[in-house]
KOLGUNU-403997 format. One line per 3 residues: number of its first residue (from 1); their letters; for each residue y, z, x of C-alpha. Coordinates in steps of 0.5 Angstrom, whole numbers, plus 500, padded with zeros to 3 digits. Each point is the difference from the previous one (the first is absolute). Layout:
! residues N
NUM	a	Y,Z,X ~ ...
! end
This chain:
! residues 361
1	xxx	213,704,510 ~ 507,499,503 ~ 501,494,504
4	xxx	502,502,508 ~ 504,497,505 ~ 494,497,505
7	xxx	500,496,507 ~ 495,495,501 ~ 498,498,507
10	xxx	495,494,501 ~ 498,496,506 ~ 495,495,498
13	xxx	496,495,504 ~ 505,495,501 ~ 501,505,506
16	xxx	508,498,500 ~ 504,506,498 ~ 500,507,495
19	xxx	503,499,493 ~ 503,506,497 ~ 502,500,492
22	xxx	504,505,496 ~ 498,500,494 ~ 499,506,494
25	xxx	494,501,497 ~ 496,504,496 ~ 493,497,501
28	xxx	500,496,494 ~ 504,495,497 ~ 507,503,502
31	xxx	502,496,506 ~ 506,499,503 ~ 502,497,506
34	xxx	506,503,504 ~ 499,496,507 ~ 497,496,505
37	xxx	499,498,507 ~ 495,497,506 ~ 501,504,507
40	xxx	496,494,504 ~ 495,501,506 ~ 502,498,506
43	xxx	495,496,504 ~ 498,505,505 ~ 499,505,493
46	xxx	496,494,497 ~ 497,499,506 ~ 497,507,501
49	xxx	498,500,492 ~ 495,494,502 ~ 497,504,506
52	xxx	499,506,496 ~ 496,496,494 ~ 496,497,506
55	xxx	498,507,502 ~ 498,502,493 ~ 496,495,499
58	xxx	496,500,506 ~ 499,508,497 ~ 494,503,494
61	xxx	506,504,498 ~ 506,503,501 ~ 502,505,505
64	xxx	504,502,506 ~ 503,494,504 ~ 506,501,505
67	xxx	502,493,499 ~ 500,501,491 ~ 503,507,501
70	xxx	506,498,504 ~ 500,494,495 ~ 500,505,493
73	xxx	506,504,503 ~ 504,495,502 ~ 499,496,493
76	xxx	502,506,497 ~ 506,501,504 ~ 502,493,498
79	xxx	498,501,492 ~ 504,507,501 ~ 506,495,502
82	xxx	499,495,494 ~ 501,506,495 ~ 506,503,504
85	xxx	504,492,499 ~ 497,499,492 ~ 503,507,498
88	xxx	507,498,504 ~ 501,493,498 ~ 498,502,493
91	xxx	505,507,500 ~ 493,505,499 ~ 500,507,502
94	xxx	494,501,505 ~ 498,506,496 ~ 500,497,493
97	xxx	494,496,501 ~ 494,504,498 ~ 494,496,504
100	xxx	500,494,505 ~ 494,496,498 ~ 497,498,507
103	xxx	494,495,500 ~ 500,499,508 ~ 498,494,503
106	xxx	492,497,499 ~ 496,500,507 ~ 494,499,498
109	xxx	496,500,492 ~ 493,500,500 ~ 499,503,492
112	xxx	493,498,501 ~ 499,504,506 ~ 504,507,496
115	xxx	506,499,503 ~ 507,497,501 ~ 506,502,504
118	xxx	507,501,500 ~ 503,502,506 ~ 507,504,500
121	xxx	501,506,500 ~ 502,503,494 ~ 502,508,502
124	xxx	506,497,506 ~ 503,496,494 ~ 501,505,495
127	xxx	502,505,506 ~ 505,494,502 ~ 501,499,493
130	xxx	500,507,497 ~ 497,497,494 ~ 493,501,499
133	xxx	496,493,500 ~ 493,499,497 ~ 497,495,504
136	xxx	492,497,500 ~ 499,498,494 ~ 494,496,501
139	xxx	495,505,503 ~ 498,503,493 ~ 499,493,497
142	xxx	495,497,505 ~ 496,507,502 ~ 499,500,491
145	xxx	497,493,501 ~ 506,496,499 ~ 503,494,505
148	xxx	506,504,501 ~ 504,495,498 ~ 504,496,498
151	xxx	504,507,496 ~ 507,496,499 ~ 497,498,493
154	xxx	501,506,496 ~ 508,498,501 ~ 499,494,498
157	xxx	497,501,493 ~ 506,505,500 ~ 506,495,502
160	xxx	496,494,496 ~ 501,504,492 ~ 502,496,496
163	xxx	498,493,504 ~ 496,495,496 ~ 493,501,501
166	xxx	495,496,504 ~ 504,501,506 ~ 499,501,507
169	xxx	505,504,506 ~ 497,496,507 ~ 503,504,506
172	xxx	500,496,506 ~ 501,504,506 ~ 496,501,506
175	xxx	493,500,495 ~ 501,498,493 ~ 498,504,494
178	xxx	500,498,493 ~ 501,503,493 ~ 498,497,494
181	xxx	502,502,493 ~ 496,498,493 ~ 502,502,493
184	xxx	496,506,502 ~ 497,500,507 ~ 502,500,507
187	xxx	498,500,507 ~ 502,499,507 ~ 497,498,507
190	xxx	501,497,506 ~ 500,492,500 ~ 500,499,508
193	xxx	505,498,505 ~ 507,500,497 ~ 505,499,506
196	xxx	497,503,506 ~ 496,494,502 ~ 506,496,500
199	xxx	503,504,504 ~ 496,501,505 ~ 499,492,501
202	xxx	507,500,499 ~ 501,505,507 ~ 495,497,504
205	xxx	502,493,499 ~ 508,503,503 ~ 503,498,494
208	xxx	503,507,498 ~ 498,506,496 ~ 498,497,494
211	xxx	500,493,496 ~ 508,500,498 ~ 500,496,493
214	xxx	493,497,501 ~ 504,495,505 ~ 494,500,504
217	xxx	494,499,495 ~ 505,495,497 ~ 500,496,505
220	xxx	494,499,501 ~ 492,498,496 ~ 495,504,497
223	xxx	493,499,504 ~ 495,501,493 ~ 494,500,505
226	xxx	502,505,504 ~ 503,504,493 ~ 493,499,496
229	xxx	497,503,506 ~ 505,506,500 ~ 499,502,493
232	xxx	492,499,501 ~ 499,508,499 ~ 496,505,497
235	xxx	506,504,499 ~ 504,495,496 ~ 494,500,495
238	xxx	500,507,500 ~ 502,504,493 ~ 505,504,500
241	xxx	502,506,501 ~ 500,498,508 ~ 505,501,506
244	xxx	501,498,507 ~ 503,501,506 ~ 505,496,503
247	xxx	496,498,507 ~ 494,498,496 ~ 502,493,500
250	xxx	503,496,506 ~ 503,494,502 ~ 495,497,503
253	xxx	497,495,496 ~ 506,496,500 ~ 502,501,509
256	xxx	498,492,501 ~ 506,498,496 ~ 507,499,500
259	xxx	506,504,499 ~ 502,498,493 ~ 492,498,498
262	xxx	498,508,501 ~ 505,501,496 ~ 499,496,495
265	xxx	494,502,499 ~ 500,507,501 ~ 506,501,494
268	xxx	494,496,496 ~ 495,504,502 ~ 504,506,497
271	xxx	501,495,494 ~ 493,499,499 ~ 498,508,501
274	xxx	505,500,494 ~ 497,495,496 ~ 493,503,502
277	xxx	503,507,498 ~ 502,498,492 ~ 492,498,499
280	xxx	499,506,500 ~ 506,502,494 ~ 500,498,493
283	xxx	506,494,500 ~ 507,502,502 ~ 506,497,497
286	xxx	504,502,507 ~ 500,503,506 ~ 506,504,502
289	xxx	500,500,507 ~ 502,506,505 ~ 501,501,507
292	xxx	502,495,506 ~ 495,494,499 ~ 505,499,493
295	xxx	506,498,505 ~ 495,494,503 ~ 501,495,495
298	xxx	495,496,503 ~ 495,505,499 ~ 503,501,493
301	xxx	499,493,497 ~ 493,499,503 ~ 498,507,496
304	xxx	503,497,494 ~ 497,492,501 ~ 493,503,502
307	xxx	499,505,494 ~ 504,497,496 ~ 503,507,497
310	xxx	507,499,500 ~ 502,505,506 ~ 508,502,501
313	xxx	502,507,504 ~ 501,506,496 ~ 508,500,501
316	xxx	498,496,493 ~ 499,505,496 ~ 505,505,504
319	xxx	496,503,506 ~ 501,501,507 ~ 495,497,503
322	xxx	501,503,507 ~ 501,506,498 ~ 494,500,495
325	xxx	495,503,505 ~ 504,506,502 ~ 502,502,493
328	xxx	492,501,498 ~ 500,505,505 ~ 506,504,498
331	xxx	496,499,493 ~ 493,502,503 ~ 503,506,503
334	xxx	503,503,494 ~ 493,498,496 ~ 497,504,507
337	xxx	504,505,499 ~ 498,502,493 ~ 493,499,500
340	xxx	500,493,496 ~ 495,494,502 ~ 502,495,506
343	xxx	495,496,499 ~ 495,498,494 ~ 493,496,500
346	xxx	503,494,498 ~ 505,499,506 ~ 496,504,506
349	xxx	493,500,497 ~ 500,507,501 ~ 495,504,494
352	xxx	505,503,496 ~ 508,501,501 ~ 502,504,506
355	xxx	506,503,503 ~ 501,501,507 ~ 505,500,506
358	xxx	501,506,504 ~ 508,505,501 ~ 503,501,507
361	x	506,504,499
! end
């Protein structure tokens, strides 16, 4: 099948921007970057994206809402500029684009229950776009039987040929997620909070959006009580396949301590998840790591220290790890397009191997 000229659209739970990747793709092994850029929220944006999950959540499924209807058709404005920049500043005809690969934004998952949601309104993108757009590309998995996530392990299986075996990708955004490779297994699933309960300690204690360089965890000391209390769940002893909602946990465990103490320990906490998630996989010999946690050198070396797997970012074997996530979806949309599996047993639980996603032209 011949590779096409696709667009990926990624807005993760880190709730900071919209990724767009260009890239050509047949679905398959044939991958070819041809750009990248991140178009950042502003504040009031991420603002309304918060309340939006809130109002999901409180929901036994999705439906009407005026405040989540207003957020979907601005987010789509907002994904439709992110396409219109990356075709400029990479010289791309609009019209030569055969499909936008568009994931929306996460407001609430509740696999379990039957559903997740994807707020973004597919049908004005591709009316602001011209282009036609597959979107919701979780709802076959999850009504299969499936978690619903995460789905980018298909690419990573794609881009990591010819990558010595064991490996793991580890993607840091909001949640994280692993893929795990053997000689002849893999898998995935979520790990826990990656980034997002960082962050929401980081915004509550004033110091900014987020924790620059790990300055602030740096600074200060790892409260092991507190942490081993953290990690007490049943969820993290739980086998995979298994995924989770960014609001699942919070920062509540450690309100009591300083600035640079919550800190600390919440990037252990995401260093212990880590740890907890490779119990669950045959032995690794490294983890290539993706997203924004990879930028966090403190996060980094605790990873590495407490699992004792030698972590670099994935730009060591030649990735882009802020566009990874936005190219899976371009790649994803292909596969929709023609049919071919999003998600497979071992990376979603789902019975058998499935398709999915839906075309707004």
């Amino acid at each position: 099948m011949r590779p096409l000229l696709v667009l990926g659209l990624m807005s993760g739970t880190s709730r900071d921007g919209i990724d767009a990747a260009l890239l050509e793709t047949d679905g398959e092994a044939h991958v070819v970057p041809r750009g990248f850029l991140t178009l950042p929220y502003a504040a009031e944006t991420q603002a309304r994206i918060g309340d939006a999950c809130a109002r999901a959540l409180a929901m036994d499924h999705p439906g009407p809402d005026p405040v989540i209807d207003a957020l979907s058709a601005e987010l789509a404005d907002l994904h439709a500029l992110a396409v219109q920049r990356l075709c400029a500043a990479t010289g791309t005809p609009l019209d030569s684009v055969a499909l936008i690969g568009f994931h929306g934004q996460t407001i609430a998952h509740r696999p379990a229950a039957g559903w997740t949601w994807q707020t973004g309104d597919a049908a004005r993108l591709a009316a602001a776009t011209g282009r036609p757009v597959i979107h919701d590309f979780r709802s076959a998995d999850v009504a299969a039987g499936g978690q619903g996530a995460p789905l980018a392990p298909g690419y990573h299986r794609a881009r990591s040929t010819g990558l010595g075996r064991p490996l793991g990708v580890l993607n840091l955004g909001g949640v994280g997620n692993l893929t795990w490779f053997s000689e002849h297994d893999w898998g995935s699933f979520d790990t826990g909070p990656a980034n997002a309960l960082i962050d929401d300690w980081v915004r509550a204690a004033g110091r900014g959006g987020y924790d620059k360089n790990g300055a602030l965890a740096g600074a200060g000391s790892v409260q092991e009580t507190i942490l081993t209390a953290m990690l007490d769940l049943p969820w993290f002893d739980a086998p995979p396949p298994k995924s989770l909602d960014r609001d699942d946990f919070d920062i509540g465990a450690v309100r009591t301590l300083s600035p640079a103490d919550g800190a600390a320990t919440l990037t252990a906490f995401t260093a212990e998840t880590v740890r907890l998630a490779l119990g669950h996989v045959p032995p690794l010999e490294r983890l290539l790591v993706t997203g924004g946690g990879r930028h966090n050198p403190v996060l980094m070396a605790m990873i590495e220290a407490r699992t004792g797997v030698p972590t670099v970012p994935v730009e060591a074997v030649g990735w882009d790890g802020d566009a990874l996530e936005a190219e899976a979806f371009g790649w994803l949309a292909v596969r929709a397009e023609r049919g071919l599996p999003l998600s497979w047993p071992e990376t979603t639980g789902v019975p058998a191997a499935i398709t999915g996603g839906r075309r707004a032209a």
